[in-house]
N, C-alpha and C positions, 0 to 999 in steps of 0.2 A: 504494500500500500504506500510507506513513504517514498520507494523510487518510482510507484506511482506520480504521484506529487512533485518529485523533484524533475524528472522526466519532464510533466507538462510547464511546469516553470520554466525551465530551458528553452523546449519550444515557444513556448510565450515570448521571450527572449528572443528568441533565431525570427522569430515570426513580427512580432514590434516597427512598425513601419517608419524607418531612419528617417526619411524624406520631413517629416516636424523638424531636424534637426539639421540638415547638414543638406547641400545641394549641387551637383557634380556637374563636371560638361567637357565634352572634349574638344584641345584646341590641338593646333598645329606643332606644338611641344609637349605636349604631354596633355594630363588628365588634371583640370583647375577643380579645385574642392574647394568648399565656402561652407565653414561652421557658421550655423545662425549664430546673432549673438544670444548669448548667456548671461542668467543673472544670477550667477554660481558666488557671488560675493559680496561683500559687505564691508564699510569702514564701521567698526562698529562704534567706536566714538560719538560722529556721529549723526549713525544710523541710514545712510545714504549707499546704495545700489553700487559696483563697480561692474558695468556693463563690457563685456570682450566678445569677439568674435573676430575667428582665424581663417588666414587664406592660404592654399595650398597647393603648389603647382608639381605632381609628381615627379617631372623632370630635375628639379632642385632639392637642393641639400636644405635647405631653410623653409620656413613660414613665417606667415606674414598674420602678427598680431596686430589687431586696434582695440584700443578701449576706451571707454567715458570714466569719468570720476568726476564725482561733485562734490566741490567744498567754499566753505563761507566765503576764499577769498584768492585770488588769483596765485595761480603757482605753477613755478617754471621747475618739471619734474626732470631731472638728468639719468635718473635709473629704474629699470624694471628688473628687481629678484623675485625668484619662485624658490621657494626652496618647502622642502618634506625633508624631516630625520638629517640624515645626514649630508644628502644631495641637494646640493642648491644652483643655478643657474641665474646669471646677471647679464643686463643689458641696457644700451644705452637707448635711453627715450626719445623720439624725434615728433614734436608739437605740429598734430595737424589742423587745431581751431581752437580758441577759447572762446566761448560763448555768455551772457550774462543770461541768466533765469533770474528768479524775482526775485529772491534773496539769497541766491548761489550762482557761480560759475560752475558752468559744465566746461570738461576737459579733455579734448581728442587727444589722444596719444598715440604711436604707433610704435611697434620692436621687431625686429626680426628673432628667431628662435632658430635652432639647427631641430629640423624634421625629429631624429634621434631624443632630445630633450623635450620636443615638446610630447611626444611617447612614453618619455617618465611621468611628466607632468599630469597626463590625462589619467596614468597608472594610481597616482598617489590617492590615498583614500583622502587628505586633509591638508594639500598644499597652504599655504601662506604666500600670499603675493608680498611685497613692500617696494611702493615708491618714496622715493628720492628725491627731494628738490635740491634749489641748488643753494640755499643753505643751510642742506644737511641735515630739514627737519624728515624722522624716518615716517612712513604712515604705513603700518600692517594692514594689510585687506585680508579679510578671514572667510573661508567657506561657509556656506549657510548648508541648512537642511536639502537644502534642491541639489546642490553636488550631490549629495548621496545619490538622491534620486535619480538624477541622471547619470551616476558614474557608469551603471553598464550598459547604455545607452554611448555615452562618450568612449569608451574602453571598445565598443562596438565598432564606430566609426574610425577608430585608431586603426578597428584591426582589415577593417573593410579598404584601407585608403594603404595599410603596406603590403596588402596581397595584391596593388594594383601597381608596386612602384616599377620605376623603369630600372 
């Protein structure tokens, strides 16, 4: 009866229709991949969304992070770490808009990531993001409940997009 159960959960799993999450197409270099964005994070200070979503061209060693973050007042962020347990990865931040909302700045940011790490990253049950500005104040962005949820939904697409690489 339990491999019953664990049986259909799997397939529930294999069966989960990825397309809510992720969006594929093929160009003349390879296979472009487009994670919707995620609202897998939180400044929990405070209490404001760290929105991301990743672009991914099979052909290349890298991906292409963007994300929002909102805070009471404008900030010029220099680094993106991700780091779980022991493994951590850092990058430099390159500003694609600062915008004013009504009583916050919203903040485009963009990084690249090596393909390779961001495969850890999607692996880790409870990464830690932390931006940078540039002076030097640290800001933790913490996982919410919805990583969980979507980890093997996201660990899904990890594994859908390196059984396609070149």
């Amino acid at each position: 009866m339990l491999t019953g159960a664990l049986l259909l959960a799997t397939l529930g799993l294999n069966a989960q229709n990825l397309s809510k999450y992720y969006v594929s197409t093929s160009q003349p270099s390879g296979i472009l991949y487009f994670v919707l964005p995620q609202t897998n994070f939180k400044n929990l200070e405070l209490k404001k969304d760290f929105v991301m979503d990743v672009t991914y061209l099979n052909s290349n060693d890298s991906a292409v992070v963007n994300f929002t973050y909102i805070d009471r007042e404008i900030l010029n962020l220099i680094t993106v770490s991700i780091a779980y347990g022991s493994w951590q990865y850092t990058s430099t931040a390159s500003r694609i808009y600062v915008d004013a909302g009504k009583k916050q700045w919203n903040h485009r940011y963009t990084f690249k990531i090596p393909f390779n790490q961001l495969v850890l990253f999607y692996k880790a049950k409870e990464p830690v993001i932390t931006i940078t500005t540039d002076s030097l104040r640290s800001i933790p962005i913490h996982t919410v409940r919805q990583w969980g949820k979507n980890y093997p939904v996201n660990n899904r697409i990890m594994q859908v997009i390196q059984n396609n690489q070149i």
